[in-house]
Jmol script that loads the backbone (N, CA, C; Angstrom):
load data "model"
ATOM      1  N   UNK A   1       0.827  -1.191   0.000  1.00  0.00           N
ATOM      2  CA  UNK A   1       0.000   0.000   0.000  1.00  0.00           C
ATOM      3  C   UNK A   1       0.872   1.256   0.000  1.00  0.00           C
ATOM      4  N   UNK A   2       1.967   1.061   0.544  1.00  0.00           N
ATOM      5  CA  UNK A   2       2.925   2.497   1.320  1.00  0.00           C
ATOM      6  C   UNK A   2       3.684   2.639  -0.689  1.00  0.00           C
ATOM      7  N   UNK A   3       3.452   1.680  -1.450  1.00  0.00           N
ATOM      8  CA  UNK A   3       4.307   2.047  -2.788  1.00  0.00           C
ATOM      9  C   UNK A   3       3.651   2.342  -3.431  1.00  0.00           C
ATOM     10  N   UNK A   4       2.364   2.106  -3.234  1.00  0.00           N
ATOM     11  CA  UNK A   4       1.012   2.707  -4.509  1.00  0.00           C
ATOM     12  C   UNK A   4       0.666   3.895  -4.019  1.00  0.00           C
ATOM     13  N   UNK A   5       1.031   4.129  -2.684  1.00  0.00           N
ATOM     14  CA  UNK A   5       0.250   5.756  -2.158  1.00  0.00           C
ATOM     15  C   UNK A   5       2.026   6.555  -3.097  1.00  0.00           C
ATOM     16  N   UNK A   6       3.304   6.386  -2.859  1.00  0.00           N
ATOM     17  CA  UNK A   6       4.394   6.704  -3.758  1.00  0.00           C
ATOM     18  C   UNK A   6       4.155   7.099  -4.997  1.00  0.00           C
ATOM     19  N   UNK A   7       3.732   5.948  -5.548  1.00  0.00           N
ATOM     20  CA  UNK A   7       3.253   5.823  -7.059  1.00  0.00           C
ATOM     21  C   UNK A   7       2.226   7.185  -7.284  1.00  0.00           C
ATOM     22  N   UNK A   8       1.490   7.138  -7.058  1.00  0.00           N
ATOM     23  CA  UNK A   8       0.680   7.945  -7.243  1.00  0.00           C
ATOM     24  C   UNK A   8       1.346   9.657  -6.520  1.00  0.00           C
ATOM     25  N   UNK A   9       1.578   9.726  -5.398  1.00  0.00           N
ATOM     26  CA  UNK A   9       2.323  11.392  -5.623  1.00  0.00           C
ATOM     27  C   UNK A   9       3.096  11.491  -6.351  1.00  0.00           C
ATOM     28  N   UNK A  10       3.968  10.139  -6.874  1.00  0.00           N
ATOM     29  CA  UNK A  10       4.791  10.552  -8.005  1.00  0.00           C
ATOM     30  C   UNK A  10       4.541  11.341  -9.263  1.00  0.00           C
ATOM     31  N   UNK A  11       3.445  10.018 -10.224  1.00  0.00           N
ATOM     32  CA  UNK A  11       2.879  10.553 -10.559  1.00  0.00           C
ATOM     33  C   UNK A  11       2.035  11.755 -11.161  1.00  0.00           C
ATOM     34  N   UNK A  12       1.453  11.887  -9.855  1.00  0.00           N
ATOM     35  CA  UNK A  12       0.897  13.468 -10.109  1.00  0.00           C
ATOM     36  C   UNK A  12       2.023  14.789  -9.958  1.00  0.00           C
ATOM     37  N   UNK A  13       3.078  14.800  -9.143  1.00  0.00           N
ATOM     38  CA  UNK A  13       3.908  15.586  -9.071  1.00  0.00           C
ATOM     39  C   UNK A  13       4.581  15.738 -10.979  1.00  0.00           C
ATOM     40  N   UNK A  14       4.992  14.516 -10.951  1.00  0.00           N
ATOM     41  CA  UNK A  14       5.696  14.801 -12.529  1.00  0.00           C
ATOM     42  C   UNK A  14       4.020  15.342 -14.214  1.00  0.00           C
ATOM     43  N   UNK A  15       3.044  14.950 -13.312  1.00  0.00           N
ATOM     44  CA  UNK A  15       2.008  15.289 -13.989  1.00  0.00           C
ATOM     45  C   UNK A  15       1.652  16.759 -14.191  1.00  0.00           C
ATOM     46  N   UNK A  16       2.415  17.508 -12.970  1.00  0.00           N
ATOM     47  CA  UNK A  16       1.489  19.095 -12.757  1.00  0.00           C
ATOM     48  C   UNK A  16       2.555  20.169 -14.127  1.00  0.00           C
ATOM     49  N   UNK A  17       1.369  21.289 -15.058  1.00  0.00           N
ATOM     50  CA  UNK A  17       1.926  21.430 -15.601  1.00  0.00           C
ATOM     51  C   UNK A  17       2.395  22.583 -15.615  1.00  0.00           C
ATOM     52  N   UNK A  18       4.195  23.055 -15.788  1.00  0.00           N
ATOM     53  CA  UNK A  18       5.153  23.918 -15.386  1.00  0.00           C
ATOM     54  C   UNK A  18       5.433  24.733 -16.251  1.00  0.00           C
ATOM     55  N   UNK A  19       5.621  25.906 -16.098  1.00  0.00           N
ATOM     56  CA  UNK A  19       6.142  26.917 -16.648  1.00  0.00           C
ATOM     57  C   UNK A  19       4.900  27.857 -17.584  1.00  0.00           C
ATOM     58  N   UNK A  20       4.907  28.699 -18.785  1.00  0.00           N
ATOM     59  CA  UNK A  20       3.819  29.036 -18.835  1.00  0.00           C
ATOM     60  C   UNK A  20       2.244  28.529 -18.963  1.00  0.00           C
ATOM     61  N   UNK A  21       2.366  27.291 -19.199  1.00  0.00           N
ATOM     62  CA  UNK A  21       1.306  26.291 -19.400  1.00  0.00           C
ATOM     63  C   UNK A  21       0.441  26.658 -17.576  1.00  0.00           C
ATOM     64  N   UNK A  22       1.538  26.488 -16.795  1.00  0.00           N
ATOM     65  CA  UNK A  22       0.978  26.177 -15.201  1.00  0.00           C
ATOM     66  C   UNK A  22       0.487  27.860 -14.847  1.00  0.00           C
ATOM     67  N   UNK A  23       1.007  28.389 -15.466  1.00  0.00           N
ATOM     68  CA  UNK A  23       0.820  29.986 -15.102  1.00  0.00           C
ATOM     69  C   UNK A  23      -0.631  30.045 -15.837  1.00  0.00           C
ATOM     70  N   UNK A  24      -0.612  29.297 -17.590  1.00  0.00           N
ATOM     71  CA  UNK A  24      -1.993  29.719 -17.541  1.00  0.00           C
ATOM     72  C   UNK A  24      -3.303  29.390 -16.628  1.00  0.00           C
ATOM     73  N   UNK A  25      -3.161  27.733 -16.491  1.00  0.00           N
ATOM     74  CA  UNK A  25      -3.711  27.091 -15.787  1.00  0.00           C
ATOM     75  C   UNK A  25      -4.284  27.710 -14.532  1.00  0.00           C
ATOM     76  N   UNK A  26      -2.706  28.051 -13.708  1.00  0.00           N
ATOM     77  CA  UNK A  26      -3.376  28.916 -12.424  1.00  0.00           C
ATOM     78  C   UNK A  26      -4.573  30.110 -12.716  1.00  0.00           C
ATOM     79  N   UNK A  27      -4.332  30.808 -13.699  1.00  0.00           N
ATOM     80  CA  UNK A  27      -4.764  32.032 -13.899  1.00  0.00           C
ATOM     81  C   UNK A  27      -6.400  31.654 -14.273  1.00  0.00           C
ATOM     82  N   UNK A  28      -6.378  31.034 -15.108  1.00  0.00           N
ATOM     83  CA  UNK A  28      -7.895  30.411 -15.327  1.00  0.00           C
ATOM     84  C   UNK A  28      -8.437  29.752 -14.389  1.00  0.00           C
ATOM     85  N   UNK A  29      -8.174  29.043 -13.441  1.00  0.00           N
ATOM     86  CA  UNK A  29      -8.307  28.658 -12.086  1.00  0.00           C
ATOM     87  C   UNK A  29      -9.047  29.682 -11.313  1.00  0.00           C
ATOM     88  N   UNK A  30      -8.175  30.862 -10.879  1.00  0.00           N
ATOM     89  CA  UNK A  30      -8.687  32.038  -9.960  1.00  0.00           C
ATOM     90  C   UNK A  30      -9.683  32.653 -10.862  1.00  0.00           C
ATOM     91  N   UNK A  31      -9.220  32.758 -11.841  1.00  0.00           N
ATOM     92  CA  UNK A  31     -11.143  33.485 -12.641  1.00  0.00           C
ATOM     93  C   UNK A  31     -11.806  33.167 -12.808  1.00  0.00           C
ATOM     94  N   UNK A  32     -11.558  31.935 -13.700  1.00  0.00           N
ATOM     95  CA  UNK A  32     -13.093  31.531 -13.877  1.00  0.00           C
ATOM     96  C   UNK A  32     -14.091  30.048 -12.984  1.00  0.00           C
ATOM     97  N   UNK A  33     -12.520  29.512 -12.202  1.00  0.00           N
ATOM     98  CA  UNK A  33     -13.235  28.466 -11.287  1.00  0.00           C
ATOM     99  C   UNK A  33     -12.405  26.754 -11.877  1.00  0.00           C
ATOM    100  N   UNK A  34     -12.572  26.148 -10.873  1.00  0.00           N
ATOM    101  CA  UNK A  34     -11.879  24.689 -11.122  1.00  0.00           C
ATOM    102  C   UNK A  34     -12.045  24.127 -11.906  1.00  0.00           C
ATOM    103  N   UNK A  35     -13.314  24.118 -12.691  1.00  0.00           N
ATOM    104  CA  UNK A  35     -13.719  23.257 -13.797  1.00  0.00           C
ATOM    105  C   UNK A  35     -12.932  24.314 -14.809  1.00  0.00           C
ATOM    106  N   UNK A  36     -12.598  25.024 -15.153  1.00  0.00           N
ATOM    107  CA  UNK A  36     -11.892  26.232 -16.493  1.00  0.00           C
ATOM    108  C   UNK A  36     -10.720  25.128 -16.085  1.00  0.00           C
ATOM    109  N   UNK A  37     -10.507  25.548 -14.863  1.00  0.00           N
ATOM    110  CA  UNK A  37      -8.135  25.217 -14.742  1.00  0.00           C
ATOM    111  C   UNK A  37      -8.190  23.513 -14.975  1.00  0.00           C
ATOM    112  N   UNK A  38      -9.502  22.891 -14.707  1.00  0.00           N
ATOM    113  CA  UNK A  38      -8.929  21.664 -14.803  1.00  0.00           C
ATOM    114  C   UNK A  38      -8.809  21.209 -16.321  1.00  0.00           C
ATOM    115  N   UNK A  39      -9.783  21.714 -17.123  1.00  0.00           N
ATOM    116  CA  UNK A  39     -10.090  21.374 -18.173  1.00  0.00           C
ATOM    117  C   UNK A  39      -8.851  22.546 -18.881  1.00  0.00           C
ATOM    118  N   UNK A  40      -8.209  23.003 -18.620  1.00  0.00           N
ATOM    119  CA  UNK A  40      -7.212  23.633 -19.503  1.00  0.00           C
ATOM    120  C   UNK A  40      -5.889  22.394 -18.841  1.00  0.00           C
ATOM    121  N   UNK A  41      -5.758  22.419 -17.901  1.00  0.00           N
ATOM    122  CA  UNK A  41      -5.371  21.247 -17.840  1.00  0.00           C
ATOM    123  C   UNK A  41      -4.898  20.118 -18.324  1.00  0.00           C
ATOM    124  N   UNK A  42      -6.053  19.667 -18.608  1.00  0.00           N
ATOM    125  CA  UNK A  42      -6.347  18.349 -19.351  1.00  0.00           C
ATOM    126  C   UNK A  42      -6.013  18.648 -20.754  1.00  0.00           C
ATOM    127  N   UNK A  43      -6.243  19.538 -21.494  1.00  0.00           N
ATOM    128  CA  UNK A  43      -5.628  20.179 -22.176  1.00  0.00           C
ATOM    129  C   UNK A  43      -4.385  20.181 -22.725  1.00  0.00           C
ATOM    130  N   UNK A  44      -3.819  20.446 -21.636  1.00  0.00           N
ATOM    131  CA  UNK A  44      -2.585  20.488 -21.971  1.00  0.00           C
ATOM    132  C   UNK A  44      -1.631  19.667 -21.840  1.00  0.00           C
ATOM    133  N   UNK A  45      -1.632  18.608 -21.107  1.00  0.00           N
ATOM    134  CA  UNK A  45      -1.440  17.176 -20.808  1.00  0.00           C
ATOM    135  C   UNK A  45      -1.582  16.537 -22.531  1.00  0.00           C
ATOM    136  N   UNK A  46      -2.822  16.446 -22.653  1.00  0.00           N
ATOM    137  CA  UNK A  46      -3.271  15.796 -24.376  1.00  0.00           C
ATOM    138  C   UNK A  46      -2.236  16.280 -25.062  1.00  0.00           C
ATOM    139  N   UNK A  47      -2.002  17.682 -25.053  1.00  0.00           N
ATOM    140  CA  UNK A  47      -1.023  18.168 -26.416  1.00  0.00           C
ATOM    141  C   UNK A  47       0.287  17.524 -25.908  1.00  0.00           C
ATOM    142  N   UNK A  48       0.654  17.520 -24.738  1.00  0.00           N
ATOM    143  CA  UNK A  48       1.953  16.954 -24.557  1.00  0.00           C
ATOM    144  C   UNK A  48       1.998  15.904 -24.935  1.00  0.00           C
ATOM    145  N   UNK A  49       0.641  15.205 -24.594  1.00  0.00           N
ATOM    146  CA  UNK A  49       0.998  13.535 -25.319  1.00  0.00           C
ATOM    147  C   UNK A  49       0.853  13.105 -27.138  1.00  0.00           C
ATOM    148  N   UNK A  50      -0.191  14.006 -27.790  1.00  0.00           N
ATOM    149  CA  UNK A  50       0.266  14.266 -28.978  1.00  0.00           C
ATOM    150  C   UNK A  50       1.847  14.456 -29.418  1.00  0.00           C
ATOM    151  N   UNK A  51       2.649  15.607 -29.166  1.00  0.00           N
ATOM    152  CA  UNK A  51       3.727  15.611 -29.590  1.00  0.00           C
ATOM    153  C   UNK A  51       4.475  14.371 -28.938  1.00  0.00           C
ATOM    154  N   UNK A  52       4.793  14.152 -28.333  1.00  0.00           N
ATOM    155  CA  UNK A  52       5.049  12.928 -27.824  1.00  0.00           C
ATOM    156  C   UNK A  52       4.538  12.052 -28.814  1.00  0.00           C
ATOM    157  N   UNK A  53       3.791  11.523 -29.093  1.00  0.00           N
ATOM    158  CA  UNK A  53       3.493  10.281 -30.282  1.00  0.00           C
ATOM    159  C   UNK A  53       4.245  10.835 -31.120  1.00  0.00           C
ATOM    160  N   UNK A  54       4.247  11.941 -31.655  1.00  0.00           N
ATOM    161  CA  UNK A  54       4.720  12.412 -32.930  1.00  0.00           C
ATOM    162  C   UNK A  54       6.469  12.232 -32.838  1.00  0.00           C
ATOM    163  N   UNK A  55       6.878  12.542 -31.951  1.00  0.00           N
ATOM    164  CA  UNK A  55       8.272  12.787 -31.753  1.00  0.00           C
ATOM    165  C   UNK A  55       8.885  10.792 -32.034  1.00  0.00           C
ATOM    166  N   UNK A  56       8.422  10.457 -31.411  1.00  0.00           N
ATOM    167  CA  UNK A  56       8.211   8.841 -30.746  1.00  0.00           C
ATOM    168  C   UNK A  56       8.428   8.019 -32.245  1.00  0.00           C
ATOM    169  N   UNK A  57       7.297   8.550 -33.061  1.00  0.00           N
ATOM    170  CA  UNK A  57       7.082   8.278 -34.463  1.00  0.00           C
ATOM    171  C   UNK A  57       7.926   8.377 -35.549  1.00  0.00           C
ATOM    172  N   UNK A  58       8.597   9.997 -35.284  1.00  0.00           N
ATOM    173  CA  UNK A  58       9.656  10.251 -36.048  1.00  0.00           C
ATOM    174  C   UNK A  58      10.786   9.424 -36.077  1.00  0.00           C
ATOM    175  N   UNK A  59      11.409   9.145 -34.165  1.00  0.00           N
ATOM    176  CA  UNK A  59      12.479   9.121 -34.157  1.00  0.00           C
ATOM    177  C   UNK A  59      12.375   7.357 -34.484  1.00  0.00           C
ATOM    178  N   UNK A  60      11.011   6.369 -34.626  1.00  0.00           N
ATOM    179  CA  UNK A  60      10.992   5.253 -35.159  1.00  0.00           C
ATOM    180  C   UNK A  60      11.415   5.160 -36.546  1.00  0.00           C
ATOM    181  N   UNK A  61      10.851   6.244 -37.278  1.00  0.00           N
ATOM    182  CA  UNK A  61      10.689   5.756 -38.609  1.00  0.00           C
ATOM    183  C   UNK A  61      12.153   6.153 -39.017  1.00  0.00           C
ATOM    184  N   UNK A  62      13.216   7.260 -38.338  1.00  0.00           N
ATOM    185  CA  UNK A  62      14.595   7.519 -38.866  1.00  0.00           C
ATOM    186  C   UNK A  62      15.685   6.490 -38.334  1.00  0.00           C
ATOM    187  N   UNK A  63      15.425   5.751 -37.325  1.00  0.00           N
ATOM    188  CA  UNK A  63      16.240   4.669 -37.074  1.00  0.00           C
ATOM    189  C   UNK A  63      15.609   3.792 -38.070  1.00  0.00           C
ATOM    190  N   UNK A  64      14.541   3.567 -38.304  1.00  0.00           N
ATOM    191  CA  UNK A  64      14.244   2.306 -38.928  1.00  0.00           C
ATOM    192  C   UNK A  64      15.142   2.465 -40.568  1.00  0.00           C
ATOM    193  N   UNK A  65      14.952   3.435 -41.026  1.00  0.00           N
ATOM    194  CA  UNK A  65      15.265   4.237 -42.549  1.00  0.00           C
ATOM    195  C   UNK A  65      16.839   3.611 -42.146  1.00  0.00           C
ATOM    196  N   UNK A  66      17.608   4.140 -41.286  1.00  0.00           N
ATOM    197  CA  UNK A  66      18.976   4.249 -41.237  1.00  0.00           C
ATOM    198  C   UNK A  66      19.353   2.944 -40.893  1.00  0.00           C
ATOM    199  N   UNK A  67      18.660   1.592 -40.444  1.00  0.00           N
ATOM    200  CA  UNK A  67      18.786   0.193 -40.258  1.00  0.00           C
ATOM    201  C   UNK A  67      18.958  -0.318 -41.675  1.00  0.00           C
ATOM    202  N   UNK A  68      18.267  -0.219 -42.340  1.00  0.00           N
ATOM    203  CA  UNK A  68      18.180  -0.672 -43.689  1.00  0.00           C
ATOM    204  C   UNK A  68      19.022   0.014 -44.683  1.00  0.00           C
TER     205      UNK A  68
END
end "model"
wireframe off; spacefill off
backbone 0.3
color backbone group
């Protein structure tokens, strides 16, 4: 139990999002309310994981090119 409660602040610590992304987040938060900051949020998480596939994708298909 004491490594899944770990797991999880981990987790969310490496989850929260930093720099101007978190600034917007906060800011939409105090104005317009939790449901705005969470859902910008979530937001922004998705795009990170978009580029991420994309990056992921690239760097498959240029090793693969340079194998052959």
């Amino acid at each position: 139990m004491e490594y899944l409660m770990r797991g999880i602040l981990i987790g969310l610590l490496f989850g929260l999002p930093v720099g101007a992304v978190g600034a917007l987040t906060v800011q939409r938060t105090w104005n317009s309310g939790i449901r705005s900051g969470l859902l910008t949020g979530l937001g922004s998480s998705a795009a990170d994981c978009c580029y991420a596939c994309v990056g992921a994708f690239g760097l498959t298909l240029i090793s693969d090119f340079l194998l052959r």
